[in-house]
VOMARVEX-397033 format. One record per residue (C-alpha): residue in one letter; x, y, z. Coordinates in steps of 0.25 Angstrom, whole numbers, plus 5000, padded with zeros to 4 digits. Layout:
! VOMARVEX-397033
AXYZ/...
This chain:
! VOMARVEX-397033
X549949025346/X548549035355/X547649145353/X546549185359/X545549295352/X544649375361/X543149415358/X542049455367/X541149535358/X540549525344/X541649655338/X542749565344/X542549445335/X542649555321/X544049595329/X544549435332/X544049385318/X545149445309/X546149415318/X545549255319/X545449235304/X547049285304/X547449175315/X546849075305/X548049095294/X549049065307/X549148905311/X550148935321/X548949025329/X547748945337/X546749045340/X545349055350/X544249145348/X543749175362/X542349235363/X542149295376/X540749305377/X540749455380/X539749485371/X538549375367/X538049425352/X537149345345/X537649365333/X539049295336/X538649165328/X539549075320/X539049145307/X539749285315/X540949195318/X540749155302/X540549295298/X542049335307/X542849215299/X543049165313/X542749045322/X541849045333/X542549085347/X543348975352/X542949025367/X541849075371/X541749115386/X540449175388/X540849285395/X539849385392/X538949475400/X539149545414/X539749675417/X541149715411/X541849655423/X540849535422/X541049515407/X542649525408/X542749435420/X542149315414/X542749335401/X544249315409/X543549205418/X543249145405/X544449185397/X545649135408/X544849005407/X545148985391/X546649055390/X546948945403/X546448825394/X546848885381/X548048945385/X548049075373/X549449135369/X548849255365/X547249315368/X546849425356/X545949535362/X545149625353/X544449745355/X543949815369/X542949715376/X542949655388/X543249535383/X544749605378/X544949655392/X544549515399/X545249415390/X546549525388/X546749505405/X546549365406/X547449335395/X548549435401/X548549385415/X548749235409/X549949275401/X549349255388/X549649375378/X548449475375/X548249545362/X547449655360/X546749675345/X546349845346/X547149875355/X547450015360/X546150065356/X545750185366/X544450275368/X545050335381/X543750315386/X543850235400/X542250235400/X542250135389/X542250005394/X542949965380/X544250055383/X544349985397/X544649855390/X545549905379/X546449995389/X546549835398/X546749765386/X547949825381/X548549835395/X548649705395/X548949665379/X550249595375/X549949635359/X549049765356/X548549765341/X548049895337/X546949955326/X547450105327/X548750165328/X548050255340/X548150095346/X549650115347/X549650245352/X548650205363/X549550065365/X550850145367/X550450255376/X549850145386/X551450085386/X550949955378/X552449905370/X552449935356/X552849815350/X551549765358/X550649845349/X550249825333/X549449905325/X548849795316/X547549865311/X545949825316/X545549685317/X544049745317/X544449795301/X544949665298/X543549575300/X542849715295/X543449685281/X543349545283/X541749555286/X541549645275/X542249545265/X541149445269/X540049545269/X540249585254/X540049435251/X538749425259/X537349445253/X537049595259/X535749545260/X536149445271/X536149555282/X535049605290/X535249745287/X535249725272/X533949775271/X534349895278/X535449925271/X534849925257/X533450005263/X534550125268/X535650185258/X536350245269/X536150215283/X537050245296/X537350135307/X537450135321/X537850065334/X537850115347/X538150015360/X539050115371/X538550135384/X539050275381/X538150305371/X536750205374/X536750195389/X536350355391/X534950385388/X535450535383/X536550475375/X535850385368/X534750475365/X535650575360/X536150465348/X534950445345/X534350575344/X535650575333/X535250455325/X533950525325/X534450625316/X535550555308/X534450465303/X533550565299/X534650565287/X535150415288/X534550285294/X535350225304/X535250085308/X535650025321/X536149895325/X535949915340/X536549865352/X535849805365/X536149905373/X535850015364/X534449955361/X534149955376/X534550075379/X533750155368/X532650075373/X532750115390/X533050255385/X531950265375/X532550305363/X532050275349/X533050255337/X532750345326/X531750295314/X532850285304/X533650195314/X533650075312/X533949965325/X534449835322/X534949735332/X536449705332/X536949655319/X538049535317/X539349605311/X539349575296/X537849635297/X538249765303/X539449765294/X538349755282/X537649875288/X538749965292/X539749955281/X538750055271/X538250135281/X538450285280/X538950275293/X539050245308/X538650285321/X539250205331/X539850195345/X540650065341/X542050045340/X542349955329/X541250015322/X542050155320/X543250065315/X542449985306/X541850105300/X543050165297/X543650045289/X542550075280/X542350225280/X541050235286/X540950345293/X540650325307/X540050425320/X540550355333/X539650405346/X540750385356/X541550515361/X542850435359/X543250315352/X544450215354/X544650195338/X545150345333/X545550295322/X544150275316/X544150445319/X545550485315/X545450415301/X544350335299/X542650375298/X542350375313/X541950495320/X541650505335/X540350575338/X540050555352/X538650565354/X538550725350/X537450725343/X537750845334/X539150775332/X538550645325/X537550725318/X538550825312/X539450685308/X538350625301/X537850745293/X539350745289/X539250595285/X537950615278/X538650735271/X539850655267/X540750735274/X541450625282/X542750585284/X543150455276/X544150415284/X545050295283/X545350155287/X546450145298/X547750095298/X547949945296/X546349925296/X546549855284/X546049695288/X547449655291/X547549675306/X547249545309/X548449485302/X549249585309/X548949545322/X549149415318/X550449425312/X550849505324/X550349395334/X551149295327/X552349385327/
């Protein structure tokens, strides 16, 4: 059996990874790692590849840049061209990008099957460019492999076959574990927010990259203006995105003094960081989920979120950008009045092999 596995952007690789290192135990599967080239990050070297347990990408097509549209078409320029030589029985998409969309439609109009790893996922928010791609994804996948049992019920009232669909747990928990095994054998002192850390006893993270929320000056000052008063209690420090970076710098707004800004980290350095903070303030995904798995409680500034599970049982909470609303959380978590939650169904490092066993199935 041929497989392809399907990365565009940085999260994707922590999502493929588990389910790579389970291929290895099978000599009856060959598999590619195709990097799209959706999103170029400098800190994708070997040692990140190294770091992942994982071989560098056996593709890569280069394909980054442009508009939405721009982006998706060359990735299925690029991609036809590789399934024609290569001749997959079976492309693994992960996630919500657009590399998932692209590759997912390509691979359907050539008759190659399609399985989608987080699949059924819904924020019901059509101005997200992320639910888009999910919402086409699945319209066209032959195997849906779900992290939530919501993913079913989602699934199944869009008509998709039942037997088609299997709850196997969350990939992103898998290589979460896994990085955190290797962390504890690694000198703390190896990470560039080491120094931080043991200057701050508690500290709170953030990251913020939606258009949503940095694209509007009055947004964005308003969040701001909260970080301001949260850390007149507790630092906070920010790895920060491009985008968020440039905005605060066109619309003039200064991050509190007890913020600190740091450039994007590499995953094992933010894992370091954020794994004993007091908690997050994030409009990420897969940073509501990873919090979860570790009881950290988390303050998500997005009015919905596509993972409710992290709410419904696990130490996310959503905020939007209501000031008052973020404050009164955070005094609460300061207070020690926060829920403590649990980890999720099936999020146990195993849904890797699942999928697996299913697929040989």
């Amino acid at each position: 059996m041929k497989i392809f596995l399907i990365a565009g952007a940085r999260p994707n690789f922590m999502k493929i990874a588990p389910i790579a290192r389970a291929f290895e135990q099978y000599s009856q599967i060959e598999y590619k790692i195709v990097h799209t080239g959706q999103h170029y990050d400098q800190n994708m070297s070997d040692v990140f590849f190294d770091e992942l347990g994982i071989r560098n990408p056996d593709y890569h097509l280069g394909a980054g840049g442009g508009t939405h549209s721009q982006q998706t078409a060359k990735i299925m320029v690029e991609f036809e061209t590789i399934c024609d030589k290569d001749l997959p029985d079976l492309v693994i998409v992960v996630g919500d990008v657009n590399s998932t969309l692209a590759c997912s439609i390509v691979a359907k109009k050539m008759h190659i099957k399609v399985a989608h790893v987080e699949a059924g996922l819904r924020s019901f928010d059509l101005e997200m460019p992320e639910e888009i791609n999910r919402m086409v994804t699945d319209a066209v996948s032959d195997l849906f492999f779900v992290t939530e049992e919501q993913g079913m019920v989602n699934l199944k009232s869009e008509g998709k076959q039942k037997t088609a669909i299997h709850f196997v747990g969350h990939v992103m928990i898998d290589n979460l574990f896994y990085q955190l095994k290797k962390l504890e054998q690694m000198p703390a002192h190896d990470f560039e927010m080491s120094r931080y850390k043991s200057q701050n006893a508690e500290y709170g993270v953030v990251t913020l990259h939606r258009p949503s929320n940095v694209d509007d000056k009055q947004t964005l000052e308003r969040i701001f203006e909260t970080f301001e008063r949260i850390t007149q209690t507790l630092p906070l420090i920010f790895p920060i995105h491009p985008r968020t970076r440039k905005n605060m710098e066109a619309f003039n707004i200064k991050p509190p003094k007890a913020m600190t800004l740091t450039d994007p980290l590499s995953y094992m350095a933010f894992l370091n960081l954020w794994k004993d903070s007091k908690l997050a303030l994030t409009d990420s995904g897969g940073l509501q989920e990873e919090t979860t798995a570790l009881g950290i409680p988390c303050l998500t500034i997005r009015e919905n979120t596509e993972r409710p599970i992290t709410v419904t049982q696990g130490t996310n909470e959503l905020m939007g950008t209501s000031k008052e609303k973020i404050l009164t959380a955070f005094d609460q978590i300061m207070a020690q009045n926060w829920k403590t939650g649990q980890k999720p169904k099936f999020w146990d490092g195993n849904a890797a092999e699942r999928i697996v066993d299913i697929i040989l199935k």
